[in-house]
Each structure stands twice: as structure tokens, then as C-alpha cells.
C-alpha positions in Angstrom: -28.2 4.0 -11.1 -27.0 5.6 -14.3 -23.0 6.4 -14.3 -23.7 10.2 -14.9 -25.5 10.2 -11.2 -21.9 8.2 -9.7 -19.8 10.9 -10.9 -19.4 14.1 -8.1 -17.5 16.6 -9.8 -14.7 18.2 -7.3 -14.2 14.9 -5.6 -10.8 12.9 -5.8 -10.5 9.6 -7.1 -8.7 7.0 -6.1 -7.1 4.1 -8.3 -5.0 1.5 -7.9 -3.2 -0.9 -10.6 -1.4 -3.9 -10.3 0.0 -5.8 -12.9 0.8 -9.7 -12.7 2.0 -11.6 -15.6 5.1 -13.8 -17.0 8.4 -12.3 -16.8 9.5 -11.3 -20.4 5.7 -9.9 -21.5 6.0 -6.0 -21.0 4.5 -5.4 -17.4 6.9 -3.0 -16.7 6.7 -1.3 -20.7 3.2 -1.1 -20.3 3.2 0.3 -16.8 5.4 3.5 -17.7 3.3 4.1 -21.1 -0.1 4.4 -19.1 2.0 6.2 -16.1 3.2 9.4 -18.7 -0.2 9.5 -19.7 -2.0 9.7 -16.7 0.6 12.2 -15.5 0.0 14.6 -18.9 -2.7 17.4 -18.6 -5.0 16.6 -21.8 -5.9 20.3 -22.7 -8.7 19.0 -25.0 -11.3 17.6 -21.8 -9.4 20.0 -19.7 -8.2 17.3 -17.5 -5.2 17.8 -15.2 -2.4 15.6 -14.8 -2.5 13.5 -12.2 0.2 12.3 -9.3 1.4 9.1 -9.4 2.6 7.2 -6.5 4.8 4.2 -7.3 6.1 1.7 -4.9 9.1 0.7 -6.8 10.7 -2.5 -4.9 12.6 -3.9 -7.9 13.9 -0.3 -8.7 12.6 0.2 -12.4 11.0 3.1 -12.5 13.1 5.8 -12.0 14.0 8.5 -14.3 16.6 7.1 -16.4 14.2 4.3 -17.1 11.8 6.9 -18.9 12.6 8.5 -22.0 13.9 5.2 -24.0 12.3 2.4 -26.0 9.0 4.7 -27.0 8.3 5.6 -23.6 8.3 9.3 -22.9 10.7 11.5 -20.3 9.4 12.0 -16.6 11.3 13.2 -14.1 11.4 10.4 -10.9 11.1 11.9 -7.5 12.2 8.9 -4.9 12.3 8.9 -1.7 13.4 6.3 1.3 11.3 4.3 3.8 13.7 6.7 6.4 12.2 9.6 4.7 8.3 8.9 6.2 7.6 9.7 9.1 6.8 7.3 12.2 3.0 7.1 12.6 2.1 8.3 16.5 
């Protein structure tokens, strides 16, 4: 099957990274740089921005940690485990 005939326009996609590596080689550098550009409308193929959901346990991604080092400004919204609702 050709990739043209895999790709249903309208639909949404879901993707998931996860990054393992040594401590000290950019995991979390890397992470942020492709997280601004997934989240950035590119006007030339007329592709929205996307959401982003990050499950941040070591707290490094929130919006003081973008903006410095080469990595552009996003603005973090963060919310608590107490914040979700119970499932029923």
C-alpha cells in the first residue's frame, strides 16, 4: 500500500515520543526544540500547530525553562493530578 492511500485527510493523529539516553547528552534540549516546532503553525503547508501534552515528573518543562539557551518562548499551562477528574 502506497503512503498517499495511509493518509485520510480530516483525521487526528496521534504521536507519542519518548526519549532515553545518558544524563548530560541533551534529552531534555532536544525535547523542547522539537516541542516549539510542533506547537508553531507553518503558514507555508498550511499546517496548524499542534497541542502538546507533556507529563513532566522531573519538572523541566515549564515556562521559564523555554525562552533560554536557543530554545524559543512558550507559555506552560500545568496542571495537578487533583485537577483530573476521578474516572466513574
Amino acid at each position: 500500500m502506497a503512503k498517499q492511500e495511509l493518509k485520510i485527510e480530516g483525521k487526528r493523529e496521534n504521536a507519542m515520543l519518548v526519549t532515553c539516553a545518558a544524563q548530560g547528552t541533551g534529552k531534555s534540549y532536544q525535547n523542547k526544540l522539537l516541542i516549539c516546532k510542533y506547537v508553531v503553525d507553518k503558514l507555508a503547508t498550511k499546517v496548524r500547530g499542534r497541542k502538546v501534552l507533556i507529563l513532566d515528573v522531573n519538572s523541566e518543562y515549564g515556562t521559564e525553562s523555554f525562552g533560554q539557551n536557543g530554545i524559543p518562548p512558550l507559555t506552560v499551562k500545568s496542571i495537578a493530578v487533583k485537577d483530573v477528574r476521578d474516572w466513574e
